[in-house]
N, C-alpha and C positions, 0 to 999 in steps of 0.2 A: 281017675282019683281026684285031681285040683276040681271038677264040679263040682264033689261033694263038699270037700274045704271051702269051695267060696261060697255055696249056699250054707254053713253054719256060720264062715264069717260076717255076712250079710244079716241072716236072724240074730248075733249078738250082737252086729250091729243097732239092727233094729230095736235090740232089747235095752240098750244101752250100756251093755253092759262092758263092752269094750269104744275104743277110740283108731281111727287111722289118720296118719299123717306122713309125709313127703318131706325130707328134707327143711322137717321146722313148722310145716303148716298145714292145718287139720283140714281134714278131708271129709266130706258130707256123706259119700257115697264110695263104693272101692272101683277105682278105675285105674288102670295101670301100677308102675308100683305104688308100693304101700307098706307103713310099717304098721303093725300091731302093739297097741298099750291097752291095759284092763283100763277101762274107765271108772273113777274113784272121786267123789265128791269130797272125802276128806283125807288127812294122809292118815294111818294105820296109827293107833296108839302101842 
């Protein structure tokens, strides 16, 4: 089951549609842990 989770998290990666980060600092690629935030160029009206 976790392949298939990290191969969509990687493609919204890729898409940019999300963001990961570690304890404060963004992460390029998903490699050990990782948090998940949607990626958003502005905040929400």
């Amino acid at each position: 089951m976790m392949p298939v989770v990290h191969d969509a998290i990687d493609a919204l990666l890729a898409e940019g549609r999300v963001r990961l980060t570690w304890k404060g600092k963004a992460l390029s690629t998903r490699s050990g842990s990782y948090r998940i935030s949607l990626a958003t160029s502005a905040p929400p009206e």
